[in-house]
C-alpha positions in Angstrom: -25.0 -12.6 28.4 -21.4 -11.4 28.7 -19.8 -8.8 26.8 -17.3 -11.0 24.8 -20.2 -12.9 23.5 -22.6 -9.8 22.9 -19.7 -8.4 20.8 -19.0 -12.2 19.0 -22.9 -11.8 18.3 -22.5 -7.4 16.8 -19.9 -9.2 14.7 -22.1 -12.4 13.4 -24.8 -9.6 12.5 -22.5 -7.4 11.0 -21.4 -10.4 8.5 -24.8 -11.6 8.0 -26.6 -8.6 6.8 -26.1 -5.3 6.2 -26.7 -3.1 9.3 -26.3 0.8 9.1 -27.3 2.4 12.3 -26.7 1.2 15.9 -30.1 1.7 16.5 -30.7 -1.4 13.9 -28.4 -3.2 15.4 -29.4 -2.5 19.1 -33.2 -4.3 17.2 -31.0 -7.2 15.9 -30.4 -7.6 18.8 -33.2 -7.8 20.7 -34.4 -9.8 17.7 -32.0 -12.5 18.8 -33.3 -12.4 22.4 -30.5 -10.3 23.8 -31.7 -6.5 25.4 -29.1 -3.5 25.2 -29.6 0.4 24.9 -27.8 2.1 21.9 -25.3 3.7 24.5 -24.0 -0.1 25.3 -24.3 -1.0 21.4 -22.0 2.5 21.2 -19.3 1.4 23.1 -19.2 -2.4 21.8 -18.7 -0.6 18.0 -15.9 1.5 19.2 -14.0 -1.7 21.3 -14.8 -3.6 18.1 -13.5 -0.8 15.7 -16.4 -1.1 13.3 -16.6 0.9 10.6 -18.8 2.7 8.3 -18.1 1.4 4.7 -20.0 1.7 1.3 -23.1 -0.5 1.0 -23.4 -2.1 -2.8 -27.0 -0.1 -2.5 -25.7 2.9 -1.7 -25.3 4.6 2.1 -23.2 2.8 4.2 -22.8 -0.3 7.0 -20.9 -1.1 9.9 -18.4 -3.6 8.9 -14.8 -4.4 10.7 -12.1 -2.2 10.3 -9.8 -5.0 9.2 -11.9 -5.3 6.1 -10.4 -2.5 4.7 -7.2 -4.0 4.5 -8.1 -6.1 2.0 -9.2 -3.5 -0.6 -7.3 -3.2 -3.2 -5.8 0.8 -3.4 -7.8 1.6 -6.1 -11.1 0.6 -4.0 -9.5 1.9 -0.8 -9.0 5.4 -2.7 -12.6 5.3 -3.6 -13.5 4.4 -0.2 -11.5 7.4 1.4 -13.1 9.8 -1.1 -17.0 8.4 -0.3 -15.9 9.0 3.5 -14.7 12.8 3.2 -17.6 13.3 1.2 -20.2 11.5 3.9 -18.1 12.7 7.3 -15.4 15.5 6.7 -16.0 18.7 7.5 -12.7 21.5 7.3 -8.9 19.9 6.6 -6.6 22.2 8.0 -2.5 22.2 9.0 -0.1 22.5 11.5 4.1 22.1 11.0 3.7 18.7 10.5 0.7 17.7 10.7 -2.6 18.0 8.8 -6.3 17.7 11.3 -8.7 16.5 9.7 -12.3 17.6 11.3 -15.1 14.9 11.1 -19.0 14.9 11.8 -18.8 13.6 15.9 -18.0 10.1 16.0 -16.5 9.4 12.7 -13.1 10.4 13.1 -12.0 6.3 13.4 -13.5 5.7 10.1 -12.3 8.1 8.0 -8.6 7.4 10.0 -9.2 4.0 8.9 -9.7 4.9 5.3 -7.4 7.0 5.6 -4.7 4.5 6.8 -6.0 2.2 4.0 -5.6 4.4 1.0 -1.8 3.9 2.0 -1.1 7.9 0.6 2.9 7.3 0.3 3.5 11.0 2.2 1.8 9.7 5.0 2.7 7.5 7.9 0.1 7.4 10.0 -3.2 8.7 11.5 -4.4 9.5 15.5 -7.9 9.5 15.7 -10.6 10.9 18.5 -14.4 11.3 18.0 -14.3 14.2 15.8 -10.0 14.9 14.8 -7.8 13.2 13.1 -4.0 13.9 12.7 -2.2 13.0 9.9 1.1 12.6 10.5 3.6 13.1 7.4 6.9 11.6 7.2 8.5 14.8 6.3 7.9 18.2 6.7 7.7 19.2 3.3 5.3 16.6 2.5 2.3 18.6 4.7 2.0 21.0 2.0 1.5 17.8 -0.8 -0.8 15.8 1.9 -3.2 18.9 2.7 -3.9 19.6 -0.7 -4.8 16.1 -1.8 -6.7 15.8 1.3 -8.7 19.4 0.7 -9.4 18.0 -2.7 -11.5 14.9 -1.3 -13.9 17.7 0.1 -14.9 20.0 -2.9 
């Protein structure tokens, strides 16, 4: 099976039920006849830009990263909150920008969320595995941006 259709498939499974780890979705997989190792499963969820969002039950699933654009800003707030709380670890500053440390790996969702919560002072985020910067539209805004930011984590 080609890549573009193993992906098509990650994304069928992804809608279909709710799948948490790459590990159950490397066994959906093979469920549907198709062998991969967790490293290949790892790359397809970054190419894909899945995300990690709240689960109705609690914990959290993979899910698109267009989804969240949906959310109302209410709900994306909430969502931005859950993910500082599950995969932040330090917020810190620079002239005019605020880094945002993550658990490895979940810098893109918490950029995402970030992104989503559509904070006015902010105009964008850069995310690798584990930083995120937060760029702010002005310098004076930093100040404003790191504090609300620092609050998500206590």
């Amino acid at each position: 099976m080609n890549r573009a259709r193993r992906e098509q498939l990650i994304l069928e499974i992804c809608a279909s039920q709710p799948v948490h780890t790459q590990e159950e979705l490397v066994e959906a997989l093979r469920r549907r006849g198709l062998r991969v190792t967790q490293a290949t499963v790892s790359r397809d969820v970054k190419r894909l830009r899945l995300v990690k969002v709240p689960d109705p039950r609690g914990g959290y699933r993979y899910a698109p990263a267009d989804r969240l654009a949906n959310l109302p800003v209410p709900a994306a707030r909430a969502q931005l909150a859950a993910a500082f709380r599950e995969f932040v670890t330090a917020v810190d500053s620079g002239d005019a920008v605020v880094v945002v440390k993550t658990r490895s790996g979940r810098a893109n969702a918490v950029a995402a969320a970030i992104d989503e919560a559509r904070i006015p002072e902010v105009v964008g985020t850069v995310a690798g595995d584990d930083t995120i910067l937060v760029v702010v539209r002005r310098t004076s805004d930093r100040s404003r941006v790191l504090r609300q930011l620092q609050e998500l984590l206590e």
